[in-house]
C-alpha positions in Angstrom: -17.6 -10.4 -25.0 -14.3 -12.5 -24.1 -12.1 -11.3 -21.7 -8.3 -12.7 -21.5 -7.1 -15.1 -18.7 -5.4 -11.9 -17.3 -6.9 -9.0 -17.1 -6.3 -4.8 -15.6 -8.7 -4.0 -13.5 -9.1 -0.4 -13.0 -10.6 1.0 -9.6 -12.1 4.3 -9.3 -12.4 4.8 -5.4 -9.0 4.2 -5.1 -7.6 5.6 -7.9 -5.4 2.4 -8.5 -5.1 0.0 -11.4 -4.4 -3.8 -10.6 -3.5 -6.7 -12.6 -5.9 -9.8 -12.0 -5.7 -13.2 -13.3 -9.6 -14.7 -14.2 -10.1 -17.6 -11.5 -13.2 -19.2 -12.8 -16.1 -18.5 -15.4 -20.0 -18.9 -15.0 -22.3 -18.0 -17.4 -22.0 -13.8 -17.5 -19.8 -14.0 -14.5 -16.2 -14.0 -13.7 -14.1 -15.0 -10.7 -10.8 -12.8 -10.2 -7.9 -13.1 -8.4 -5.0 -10.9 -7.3 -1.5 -12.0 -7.1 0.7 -11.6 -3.9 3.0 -8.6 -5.1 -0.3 -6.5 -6.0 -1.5 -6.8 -2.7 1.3 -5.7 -1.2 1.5 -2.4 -3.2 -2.0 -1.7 -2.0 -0.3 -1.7 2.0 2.3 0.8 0.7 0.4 4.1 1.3 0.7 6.6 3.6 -0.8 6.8 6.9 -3.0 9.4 5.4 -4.1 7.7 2.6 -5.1 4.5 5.1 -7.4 7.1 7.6 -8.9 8.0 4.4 -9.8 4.8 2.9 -10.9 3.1 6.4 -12.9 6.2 6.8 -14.5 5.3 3.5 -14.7 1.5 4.0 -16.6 2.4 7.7 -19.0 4.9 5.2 -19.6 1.7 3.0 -20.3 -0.9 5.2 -22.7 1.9 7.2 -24.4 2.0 4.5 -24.5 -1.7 2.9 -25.6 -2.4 6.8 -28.5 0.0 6.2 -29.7 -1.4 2.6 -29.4 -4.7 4.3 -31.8 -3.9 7.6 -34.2 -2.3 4.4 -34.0 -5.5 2.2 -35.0 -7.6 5.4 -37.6 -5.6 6.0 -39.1 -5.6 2.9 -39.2 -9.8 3.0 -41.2 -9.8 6.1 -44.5 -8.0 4.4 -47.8 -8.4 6.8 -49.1 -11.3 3.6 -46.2 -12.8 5.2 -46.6 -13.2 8.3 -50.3 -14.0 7.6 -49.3 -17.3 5.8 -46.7 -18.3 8.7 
């Protein structure tokens, strides 16, 4: 599939839609970026709004944090250890 240099990136957690400009190309991957005046939309919401998604973003990276201790567990095996 091709995507266009410029792109709307619709995201669900947030309930927001964003325009994005396609900053580089690998393979199956893309690299986006977000102009200035998009950004600052995202800082215009209510006090609210900002508890809630911090609240969410501390939930996120509680639980990225706990899939990341898991992962490194899960590289260190006993055969291992054995072999170092």
């Amino acid at each position: 599939m091709t995507l266009p240099d410029v792109v709307k990136l619709y995201i669900p957690q947030r309930e927001q839609t964003l325009r994005a400009k396609v900053q580089w190309r690998r393979n199956d991957e893309i690299g986006l970026g977000f102009t200035a005046t998009e950004r600052v939309a995202e800082v215009s919401s209510s006090p609210t709004e900002v508890v809630q998604r911090v609240a969410m973003l501390e939930a996120e990276i509680a639980s990225l944090r706990a899939l990341l201790k898991r992962l490194k567990a899960e590289k260190i095996s006993p055969a291992d250890e054995a072999a170092a």
